[in-house]
C-alpha positions in Angstrom: 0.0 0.0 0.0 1.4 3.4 -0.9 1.6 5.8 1.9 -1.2 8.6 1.5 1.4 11.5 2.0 3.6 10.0 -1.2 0.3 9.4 -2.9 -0.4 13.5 -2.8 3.2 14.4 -3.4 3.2 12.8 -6.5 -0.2 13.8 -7.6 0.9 17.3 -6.5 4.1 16.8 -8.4 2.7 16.0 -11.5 0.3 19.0 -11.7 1.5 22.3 -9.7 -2.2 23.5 -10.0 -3.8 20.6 -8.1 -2.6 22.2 -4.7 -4.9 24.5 -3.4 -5.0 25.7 0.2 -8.9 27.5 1.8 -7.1 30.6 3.0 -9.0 32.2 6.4 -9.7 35.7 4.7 -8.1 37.0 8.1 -5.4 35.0 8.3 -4.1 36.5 4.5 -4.1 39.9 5.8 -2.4 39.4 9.2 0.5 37.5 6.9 0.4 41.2 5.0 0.9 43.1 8.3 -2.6 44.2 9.2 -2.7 43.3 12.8 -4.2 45.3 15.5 -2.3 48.1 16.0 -0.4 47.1 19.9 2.9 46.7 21.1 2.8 43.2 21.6 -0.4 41.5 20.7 0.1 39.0 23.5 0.4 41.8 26.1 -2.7 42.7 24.8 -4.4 39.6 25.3 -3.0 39.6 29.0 -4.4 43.2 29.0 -7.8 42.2 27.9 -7.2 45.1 25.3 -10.6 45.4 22.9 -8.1 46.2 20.0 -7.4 42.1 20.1 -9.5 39.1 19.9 -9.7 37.6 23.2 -9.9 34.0 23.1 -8.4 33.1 26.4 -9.7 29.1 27.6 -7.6 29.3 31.2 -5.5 31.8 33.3 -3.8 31.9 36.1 -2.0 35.0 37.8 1.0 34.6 35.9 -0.2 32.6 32.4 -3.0 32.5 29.9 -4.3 29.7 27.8 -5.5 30.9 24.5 -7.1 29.2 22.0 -5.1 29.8 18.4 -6.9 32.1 15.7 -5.5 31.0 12.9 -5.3 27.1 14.3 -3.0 24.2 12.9 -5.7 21.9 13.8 -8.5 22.5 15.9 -8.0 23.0 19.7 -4.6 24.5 18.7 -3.9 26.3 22.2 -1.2 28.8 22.8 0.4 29.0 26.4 2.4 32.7 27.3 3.4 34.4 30.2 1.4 37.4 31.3 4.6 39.5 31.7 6.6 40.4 28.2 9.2 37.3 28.1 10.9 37.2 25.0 13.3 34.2 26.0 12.4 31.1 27.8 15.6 31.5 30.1 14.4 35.0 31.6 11.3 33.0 33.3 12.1 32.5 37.2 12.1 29.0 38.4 8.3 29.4 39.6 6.9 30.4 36.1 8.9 27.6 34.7 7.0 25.4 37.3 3.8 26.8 36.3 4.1 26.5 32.3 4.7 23.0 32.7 2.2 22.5 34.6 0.1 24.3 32.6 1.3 22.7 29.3 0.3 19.3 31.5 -3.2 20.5 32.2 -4.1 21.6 28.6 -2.4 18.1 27.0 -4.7 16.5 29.3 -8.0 18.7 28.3 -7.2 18.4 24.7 -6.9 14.8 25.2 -10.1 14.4 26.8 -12.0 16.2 24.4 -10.2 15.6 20.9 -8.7 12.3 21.4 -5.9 13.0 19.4 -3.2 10.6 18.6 -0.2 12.9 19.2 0.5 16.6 19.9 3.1 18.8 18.6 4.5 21.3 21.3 7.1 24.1 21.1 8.3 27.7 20.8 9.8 29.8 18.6 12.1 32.1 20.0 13.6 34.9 17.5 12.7 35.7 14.0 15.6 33.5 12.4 13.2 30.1 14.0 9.7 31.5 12.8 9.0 33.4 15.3 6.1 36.4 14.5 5.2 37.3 17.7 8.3 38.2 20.2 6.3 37.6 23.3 7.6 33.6 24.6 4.2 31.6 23.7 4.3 27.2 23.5 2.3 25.8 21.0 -0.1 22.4 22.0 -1.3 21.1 18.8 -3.7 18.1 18.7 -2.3 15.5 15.9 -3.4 12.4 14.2 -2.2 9.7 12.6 -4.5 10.4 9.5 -4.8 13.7 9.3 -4.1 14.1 5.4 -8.4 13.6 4.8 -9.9 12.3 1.2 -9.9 16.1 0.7 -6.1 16.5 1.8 -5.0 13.8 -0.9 -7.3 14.6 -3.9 -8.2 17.9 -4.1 -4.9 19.1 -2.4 -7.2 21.1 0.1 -7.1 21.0 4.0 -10.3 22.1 5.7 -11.1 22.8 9.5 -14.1 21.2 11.0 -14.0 23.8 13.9 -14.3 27.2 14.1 -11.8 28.7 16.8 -14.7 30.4 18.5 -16.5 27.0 19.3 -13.4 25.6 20.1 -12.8 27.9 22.8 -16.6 27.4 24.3 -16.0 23.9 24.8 -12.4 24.3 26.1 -12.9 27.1 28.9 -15.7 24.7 30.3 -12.8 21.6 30.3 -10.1 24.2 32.3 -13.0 25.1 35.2 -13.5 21.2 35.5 -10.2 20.5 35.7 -8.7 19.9 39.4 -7.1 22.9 40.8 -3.2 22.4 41.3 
């Protein structure tokens, strides 16, 4: 059996044209620069600033969970420090305590409520890794062992089945179940 990832590569190879990615509408314009117009749009967040969407799931006094607007796959969260951290080695040994416990607690929620197969976690740090925000944030990304969909493969399309909105309705409920701690 050929692997479904070759399978679209060649397709994809074969005809340029056949790729075609469902751009957000918002997602094209904040690549272009139009953001709100902050300091630091994580600051923001912490802030509760109208300028920004607020889609925080959990806080705590020195972290937010936030649900990701422009998601990888749904119940994409995004874990940051309150304060403005641009380097993971300027948190104290307290807020490195709290992230991971933090980055615990939402692997857990997603788990419970996506039943993914794997999650992709990690920061960017810098513009030279990818970075476009400065503030320090960690990516939890639900994954799955077939995530490339009939659509993925033949149409060379990837569609969301959640809107980051609901997602964050559903996940605020699963961070004021979870046990304090």
């Amino acid at each position: 059996m050929v692997a479904p990832g070759r399978i679209f590569a060649e397709a994809t190879a074969l005809n340029p044209r056949h790729h075609q990615h469902l751009f957000v509408p918002s997602k094209l314009a904040y690549i272009r620069g139009k953001r709100p117009r902050v300091k630091c749009i994580l600051c923001s967040v912490a802030r509760g600033d109208k300028k920004v969407t607020p889609l925080v799931a959990h806080e705590t006094p020195g972290f937010l969970v936030t649900v990701n607007l422009y998601p990888y796959n749904p119940g994409h969260l995004m874990v940051f420090p309150r304060r403005h951290v641009e380097d993971f080695r300027e948190l104290g040994s307290a807020e490195g305590l709290e992230l991971n416990r933090l980055l615990a607690l939402s692997l857990d929620i997603l788990q419970k409520h996506y039943s993914p197969h794997g999650f992709n976690l990690g920061c960017n740090m810098g513009a030279a890794s990818g970075a476009s925000i400065e503030h320090l944030h960690f990516h939890v990304v639900p994954r799955y062992s077939r995530e490339k969909s009939f659509m993925d493969i033949i149409s060379g399309t990837r569609i969301f089945a959640e809107d980051p909105k609901k997602a964050l309705r559903a996940l605020r409920k699963a961070f004021q179940k979870a046990p304090k701690g």
